[in-house]
Residue, then its C-alpha position, 0 to 999 in steps of 0.5 A: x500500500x506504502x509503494x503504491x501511494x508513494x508512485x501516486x505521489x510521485x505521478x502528480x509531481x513528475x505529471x506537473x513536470x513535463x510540457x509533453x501532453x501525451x506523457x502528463x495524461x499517460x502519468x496522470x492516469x497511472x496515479x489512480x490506476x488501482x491493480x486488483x485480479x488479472x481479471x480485472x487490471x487493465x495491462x499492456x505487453x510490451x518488448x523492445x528491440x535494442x543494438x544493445x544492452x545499454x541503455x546510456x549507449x544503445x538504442x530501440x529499434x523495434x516497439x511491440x505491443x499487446x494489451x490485456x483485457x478482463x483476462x484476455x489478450x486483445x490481439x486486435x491491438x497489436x502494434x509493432x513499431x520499426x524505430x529509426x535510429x541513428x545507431x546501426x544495428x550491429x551484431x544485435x541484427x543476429x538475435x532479432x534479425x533486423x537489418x540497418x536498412x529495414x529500421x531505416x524506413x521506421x518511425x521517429x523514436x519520439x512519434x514510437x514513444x507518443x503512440x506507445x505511451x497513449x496505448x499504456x494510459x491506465x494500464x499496468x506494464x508487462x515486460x519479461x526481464x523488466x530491468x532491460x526494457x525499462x531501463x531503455x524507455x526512462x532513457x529515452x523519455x528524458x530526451x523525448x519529454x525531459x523527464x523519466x516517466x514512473x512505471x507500474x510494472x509486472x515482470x513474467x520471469x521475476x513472477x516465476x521466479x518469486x513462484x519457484x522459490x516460494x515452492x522450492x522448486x529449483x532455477x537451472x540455467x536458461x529456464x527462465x528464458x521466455x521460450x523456455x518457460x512457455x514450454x513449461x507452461x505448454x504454450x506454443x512455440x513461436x518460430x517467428x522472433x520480433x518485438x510485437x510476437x514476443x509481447x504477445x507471447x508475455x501476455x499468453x505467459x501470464x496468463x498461463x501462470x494466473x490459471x496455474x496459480x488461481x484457475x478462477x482468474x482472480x490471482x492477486x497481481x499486488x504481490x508482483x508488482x513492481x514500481x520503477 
C-alpha cells in the first residue's frame, strides 16, 4: 500500500513536470490506476528491440505491443513499431534479425514513444526481464519529454521466479528464458522472433501462470508488482 501511494505521489509531481501532453495524461492516469485480479487490471505487453544492452549507449529499434483485457489478450491491438535510429544495428541484427536498412524506413523514436505511451494510459506494464526494457524507455523519455516517466510494472520471469522459490522448486540455467518457460507452461512455440510476437507471447505467459496459480482468474497481481 506504502509503494503504491508513494508512485501516486510521485505521478502528480513528475505529471506537473513535463510540457509533453501525451506523457502528463499517460502519468496522470497511472496515479489512480488501482491493480486488483488479472481479471480485472487493465495491462499492456510490451518488448523492445535494442543494438544493445545499454541503455546510456544503445538504442530501440523495434516497439511491440499487446494489451490485456478482463483476462484476455486483445490481439486486435497489436502494434509493432520499426524505430529509426541513428545507431546501426550491429551484431544485435543476429538475435532479432533486423537489418540497418529495414529500421531505416521506421518511425521517429519520439512519434514510437507518443503512440506507445497513449496505448499504456491506465494500464499496468508487462515486460519479461523488466530491468532491460525499462531501463531503455526512462532513457529515452528524458530526451523525448525531459523527464523519466514512473512505471507500474509486472515482470513474467521475476513472477516465476518469486513462484519457484516460494515452492522450492529449483532455477537451472536458461529456464527462465521466455521460450523456455512457455514450454513449461505448454504454450506454443513461436518460430517467428520480433518485438510485437514476443509481447504477445508475455501476455499468453501470464496468463498461463494466473490459471496455474488461481484457475478462477482472480490471482492477486499486488504481490508482483513492481514500481520503477
Amino acid at each position: 500500500m506504502f509503494k503504491r501511494w508513494r508512485h501516486r505521489r510521485r505521478c502528480h509531481e513528475l505529471a506537473r513536470q513535463t510540457s509533453n501532453d501525451s506523457l502528463a495524461t499517460y502519468i496522470s492516469e497511472s496515479a489512480e490506476l488501482k491493480p486488483d485480479t488479472l481479471g480485472n487490471t487493465p495491462i499492456i505487453s510490451v518488448d523492445l528491440e535494442l543494438t544493445g544492452l545499454d541503455a546510456r549507449q544503445n538504442q530501440i529499434i523495434a516497439i511491440g505491443w499487446t494489451r490485456i483485457d478482463h483476462g484476455r489478450v486483445l490481439f486486435s491491438a497489436n502494434r509493432h513499431l520499426l524505430i529509426n535510429a541513428e545507431q546501426s544495428v550491429g551484431h544485435s541484427a543476429a538475435i532479432h534479425e533486423l537489418l540497418d536498412s529495414d529500421v531505416a524506413g521506421g518511425v521517429s523514436l519520439d512519434s514510437g514513444l507518443q503512440q506507445l505511451f497513449e496505448a499504456a494510459r491506465g494500464r499496468a506494464w508487462l515486460f519479461h526481464h523488466a530491468n532491460l526494457d525499462v531501463a531503455f524507455l526512462r532513457q529515452a523519455c528524458k530526451s523525448w519529454a525531459g523527464i523519466a516517466p514512473p512505471f507500474m510494472v509486472l515482470d513474467t520471469l521475476r513472477m516465476e521466479l518469486m513462484l519457484r522459490k516460494r515452492r522450492d522448486i529449483p532455477v537451472q540455467h536458461g529456464d527462465l528464458q521466455l521460450s523456455n518457460l512457455r514450454a513449461s507452461y505448454h504454450l506454443p512455440r513461436y518460430t517467428a522472433h520480433n518485438a510485437l510476437i514476443d509481447a504477445c507471447a508475455t501476455a499468453e505467459l501470464l496468463l498461463a501462470i494466473g490459471g496455474r496459480m488461481d484457475p478462477s482468474g482472480s490471482m492477486k497481481l499486488a504481490p508482483y508488482i513492481r514500481y520503477f
